[in-house]
mmCIF file of the C-alpha atoms, coordinates in Angstrom:
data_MODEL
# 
_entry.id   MODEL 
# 
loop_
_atom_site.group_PDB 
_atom_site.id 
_atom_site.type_symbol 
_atom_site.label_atom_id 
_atom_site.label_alt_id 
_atom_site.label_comp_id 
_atom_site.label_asym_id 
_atom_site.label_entity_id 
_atom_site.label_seq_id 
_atom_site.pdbx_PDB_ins_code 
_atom_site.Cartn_x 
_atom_site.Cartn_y 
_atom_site.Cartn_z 
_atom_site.occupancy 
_atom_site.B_iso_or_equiv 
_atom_site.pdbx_formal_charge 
_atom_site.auth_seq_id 
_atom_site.auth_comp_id 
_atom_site.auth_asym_id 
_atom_site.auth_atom_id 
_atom_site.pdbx_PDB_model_num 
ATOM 1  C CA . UNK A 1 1  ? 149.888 91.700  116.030 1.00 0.00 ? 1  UNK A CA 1 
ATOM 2  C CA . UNK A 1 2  ? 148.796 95.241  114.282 1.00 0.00 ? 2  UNK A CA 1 
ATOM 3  C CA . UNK A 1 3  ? 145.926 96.742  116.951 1.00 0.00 ? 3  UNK A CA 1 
ATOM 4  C CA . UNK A 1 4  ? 143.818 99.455  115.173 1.00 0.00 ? 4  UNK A CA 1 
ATOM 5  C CA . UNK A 1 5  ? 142.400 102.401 117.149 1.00 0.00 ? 5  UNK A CA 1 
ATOM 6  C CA . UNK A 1 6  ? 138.837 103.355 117.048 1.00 0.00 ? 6  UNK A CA 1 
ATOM 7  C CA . UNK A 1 7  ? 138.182 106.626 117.774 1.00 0.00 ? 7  UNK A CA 1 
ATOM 8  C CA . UNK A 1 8  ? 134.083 107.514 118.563 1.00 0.00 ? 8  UNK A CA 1 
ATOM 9  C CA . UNK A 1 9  ? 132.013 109.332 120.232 1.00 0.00 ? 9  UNK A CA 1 
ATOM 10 C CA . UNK A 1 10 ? 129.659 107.935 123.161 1.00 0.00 ? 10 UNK A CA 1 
ATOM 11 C CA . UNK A 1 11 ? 126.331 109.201 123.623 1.00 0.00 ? 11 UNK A CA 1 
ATOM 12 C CA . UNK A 1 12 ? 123.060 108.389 125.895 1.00 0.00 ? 12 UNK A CA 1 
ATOM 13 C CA . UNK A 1 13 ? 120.195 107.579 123.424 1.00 0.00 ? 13 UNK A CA 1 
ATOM 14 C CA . UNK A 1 14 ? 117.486 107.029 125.793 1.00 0.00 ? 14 UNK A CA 1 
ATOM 15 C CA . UNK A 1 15 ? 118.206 107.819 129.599 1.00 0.00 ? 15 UNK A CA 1 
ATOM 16 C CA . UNK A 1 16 ? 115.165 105.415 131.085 1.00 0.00 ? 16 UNK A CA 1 
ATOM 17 C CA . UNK A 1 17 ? 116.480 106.119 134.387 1.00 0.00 ? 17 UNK A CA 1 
ATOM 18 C CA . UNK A 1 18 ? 116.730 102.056 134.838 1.00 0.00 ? 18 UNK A CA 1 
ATOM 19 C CA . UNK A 1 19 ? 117.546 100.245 138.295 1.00 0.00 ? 19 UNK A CA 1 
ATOM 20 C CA . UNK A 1 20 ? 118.669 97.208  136.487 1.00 0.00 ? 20 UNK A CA 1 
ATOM 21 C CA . UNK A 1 21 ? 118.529 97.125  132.606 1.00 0.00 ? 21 UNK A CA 1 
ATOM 22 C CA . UNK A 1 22 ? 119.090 93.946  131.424 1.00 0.00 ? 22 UNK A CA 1 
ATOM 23 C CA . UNK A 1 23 ? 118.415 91.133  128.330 1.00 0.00 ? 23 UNK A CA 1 
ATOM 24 C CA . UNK A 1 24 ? 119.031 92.966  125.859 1.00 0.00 ? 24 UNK A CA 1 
ATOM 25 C CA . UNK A 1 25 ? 117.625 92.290  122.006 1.00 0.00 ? 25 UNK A CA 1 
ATOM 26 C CA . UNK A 1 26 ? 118.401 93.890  118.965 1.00 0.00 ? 26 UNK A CA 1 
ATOM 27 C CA . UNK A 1 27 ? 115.382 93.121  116.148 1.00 0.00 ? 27 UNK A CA 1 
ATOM 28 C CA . UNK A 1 28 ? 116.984 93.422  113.146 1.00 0.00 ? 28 UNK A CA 1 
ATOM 29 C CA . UNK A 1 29 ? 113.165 93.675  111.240 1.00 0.00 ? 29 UNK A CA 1 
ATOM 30 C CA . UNK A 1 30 ? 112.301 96.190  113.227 1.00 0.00 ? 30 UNK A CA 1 
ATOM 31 C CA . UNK A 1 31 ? 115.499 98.007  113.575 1.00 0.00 ? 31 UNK A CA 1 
ATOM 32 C CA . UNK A 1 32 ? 115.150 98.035  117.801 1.00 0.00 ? 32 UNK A CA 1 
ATOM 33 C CA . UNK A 1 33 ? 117.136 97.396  120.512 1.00 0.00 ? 33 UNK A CA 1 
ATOM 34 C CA . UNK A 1 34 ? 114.170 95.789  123.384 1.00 0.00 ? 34 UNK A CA 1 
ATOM 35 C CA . UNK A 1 35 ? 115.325 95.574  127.065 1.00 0.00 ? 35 UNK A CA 1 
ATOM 36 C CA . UNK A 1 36 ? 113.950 94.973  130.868 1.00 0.00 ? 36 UNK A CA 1 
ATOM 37 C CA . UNK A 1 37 ? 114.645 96.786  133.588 1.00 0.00 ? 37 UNK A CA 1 
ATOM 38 C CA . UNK A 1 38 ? 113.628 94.235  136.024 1.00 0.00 ? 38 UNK A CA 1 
ATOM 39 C CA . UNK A 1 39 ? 113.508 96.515  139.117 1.00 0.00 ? 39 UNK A CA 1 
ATOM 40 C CA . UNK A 1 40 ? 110.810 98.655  138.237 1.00 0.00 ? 40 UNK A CA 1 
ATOM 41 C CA . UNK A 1 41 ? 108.926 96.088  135.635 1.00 0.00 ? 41 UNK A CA 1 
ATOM 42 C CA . UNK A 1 42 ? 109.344 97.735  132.808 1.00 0.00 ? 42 UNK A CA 1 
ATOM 43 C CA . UNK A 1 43 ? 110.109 96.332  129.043 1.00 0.00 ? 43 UNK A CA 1 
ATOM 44 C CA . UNK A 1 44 ? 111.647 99.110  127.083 1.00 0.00 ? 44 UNK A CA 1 
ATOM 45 C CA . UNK A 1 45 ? 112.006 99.272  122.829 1.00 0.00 ? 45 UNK A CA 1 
ATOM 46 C CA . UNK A 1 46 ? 113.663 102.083 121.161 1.00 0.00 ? 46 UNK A CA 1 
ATOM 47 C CA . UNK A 1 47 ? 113.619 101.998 117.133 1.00 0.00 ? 47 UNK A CA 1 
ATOM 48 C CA . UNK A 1 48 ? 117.343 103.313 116.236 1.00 0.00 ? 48 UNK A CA 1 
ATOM 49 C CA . UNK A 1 49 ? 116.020 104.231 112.829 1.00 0.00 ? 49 UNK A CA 1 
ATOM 50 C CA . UNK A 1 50 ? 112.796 106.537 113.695 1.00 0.00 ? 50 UNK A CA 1 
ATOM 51 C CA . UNK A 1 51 ? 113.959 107.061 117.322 1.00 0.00 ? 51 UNK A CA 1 
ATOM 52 C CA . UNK A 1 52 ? 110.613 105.825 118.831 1.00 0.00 ? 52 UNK A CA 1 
ATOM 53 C CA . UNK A 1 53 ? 110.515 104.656 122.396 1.00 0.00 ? 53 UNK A CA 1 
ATOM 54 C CA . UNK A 1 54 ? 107.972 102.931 124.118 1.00 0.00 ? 54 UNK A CA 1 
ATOM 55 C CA . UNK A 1 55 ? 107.992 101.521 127.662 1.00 0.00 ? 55 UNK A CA 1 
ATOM 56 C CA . UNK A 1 56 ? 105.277 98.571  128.821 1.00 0.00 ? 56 UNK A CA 1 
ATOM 57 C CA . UNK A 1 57 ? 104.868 98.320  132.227 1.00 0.00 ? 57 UNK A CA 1 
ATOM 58 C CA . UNK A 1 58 ? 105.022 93.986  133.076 1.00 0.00 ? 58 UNK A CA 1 
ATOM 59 C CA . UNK A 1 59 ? 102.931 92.358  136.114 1.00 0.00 ? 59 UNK A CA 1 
ATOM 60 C CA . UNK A 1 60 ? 106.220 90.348  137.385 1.00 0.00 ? 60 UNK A CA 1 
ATOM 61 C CA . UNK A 1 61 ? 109.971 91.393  137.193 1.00 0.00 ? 61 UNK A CA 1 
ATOM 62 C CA . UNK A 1 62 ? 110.779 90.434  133.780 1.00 0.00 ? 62 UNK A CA 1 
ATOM 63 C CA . UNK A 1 63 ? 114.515 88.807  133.239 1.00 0.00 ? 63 UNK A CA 1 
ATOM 64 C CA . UNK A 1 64 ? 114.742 88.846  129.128 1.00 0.00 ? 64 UNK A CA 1 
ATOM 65 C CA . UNK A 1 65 ? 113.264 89.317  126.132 1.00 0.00 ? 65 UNK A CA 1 
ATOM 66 C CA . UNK A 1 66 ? 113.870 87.467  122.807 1.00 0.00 ? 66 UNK A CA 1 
ATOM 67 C CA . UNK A 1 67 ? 112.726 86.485  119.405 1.00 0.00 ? 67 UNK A CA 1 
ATOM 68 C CA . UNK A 1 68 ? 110.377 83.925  119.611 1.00 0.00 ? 68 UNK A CA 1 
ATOM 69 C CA . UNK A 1 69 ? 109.361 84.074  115.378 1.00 0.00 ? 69 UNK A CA 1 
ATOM 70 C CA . UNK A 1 70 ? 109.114 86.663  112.705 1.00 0.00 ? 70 UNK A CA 1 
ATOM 71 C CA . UNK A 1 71 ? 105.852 88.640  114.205 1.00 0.00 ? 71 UNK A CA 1 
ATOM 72 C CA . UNK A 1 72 ? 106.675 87.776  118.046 1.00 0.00 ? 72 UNK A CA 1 
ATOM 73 C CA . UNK A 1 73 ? 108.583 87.740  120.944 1.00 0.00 ? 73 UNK A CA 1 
ATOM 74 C CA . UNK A 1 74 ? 109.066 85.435  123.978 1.00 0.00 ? 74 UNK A CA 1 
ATOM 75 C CA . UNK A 1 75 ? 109.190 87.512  127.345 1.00 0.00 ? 75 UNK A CA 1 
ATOM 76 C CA . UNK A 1 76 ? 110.848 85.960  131.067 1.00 0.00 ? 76 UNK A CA 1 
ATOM 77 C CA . UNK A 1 77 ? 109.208 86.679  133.645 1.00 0.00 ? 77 UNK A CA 1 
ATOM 78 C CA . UNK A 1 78 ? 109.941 85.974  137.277 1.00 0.00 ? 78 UNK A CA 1 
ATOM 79 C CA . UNK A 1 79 ? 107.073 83.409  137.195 1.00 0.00 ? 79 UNK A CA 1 
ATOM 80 C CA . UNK A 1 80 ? 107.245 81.764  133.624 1.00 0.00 ? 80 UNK A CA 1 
ATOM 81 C CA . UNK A 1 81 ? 107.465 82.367  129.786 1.00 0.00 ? 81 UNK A CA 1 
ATOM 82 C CA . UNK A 1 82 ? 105.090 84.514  127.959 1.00 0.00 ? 82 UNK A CA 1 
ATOM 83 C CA . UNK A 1 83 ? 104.682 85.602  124.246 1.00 0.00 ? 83 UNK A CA 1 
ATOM 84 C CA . UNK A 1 84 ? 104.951 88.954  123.892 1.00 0.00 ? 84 UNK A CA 1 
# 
């Protein structure tokens, strides 16, 4: 078996200062990773290409977020499914 070595650099894009980041979802449209921190109720996006960041705050710890179609997302919360 031939193993190749990777060599790269790590490096903190966004520090949200999360308790408990979770579900992550990369958009490939949108070029964005999305996230929950489910802690503090917060859904996070952060567009790798422009380096936006945005943070929503959610009424219920939210568990996941996911594509849902082409123009929107599904969201988990701790009490049901929601389109985001």
């Amino acid at each position: 078996m031939t193993t190749t070595k990777i060599h790269h650099e790590t490096r903190c894009l966004w520090d949200t200062k999360s308790e408990l980041g979770e579900g992550v979802f990369w958009s490939p449209s949108e070029q964005a990773v999305w996230f929950v921190d489910i802690m503090k109720h917060h859904l996070h996006r952060l567009c790798v290409t422009s380096h936006e960041k945005k943070t929503w705050i959610t009424p219920k710890a939210p568990c996941f977020i996911a594509s849902f179609n082409e123009d929107k997302l599904i969201l988990g919360l701790d009490d049901g499914l929601y389109l985001f």
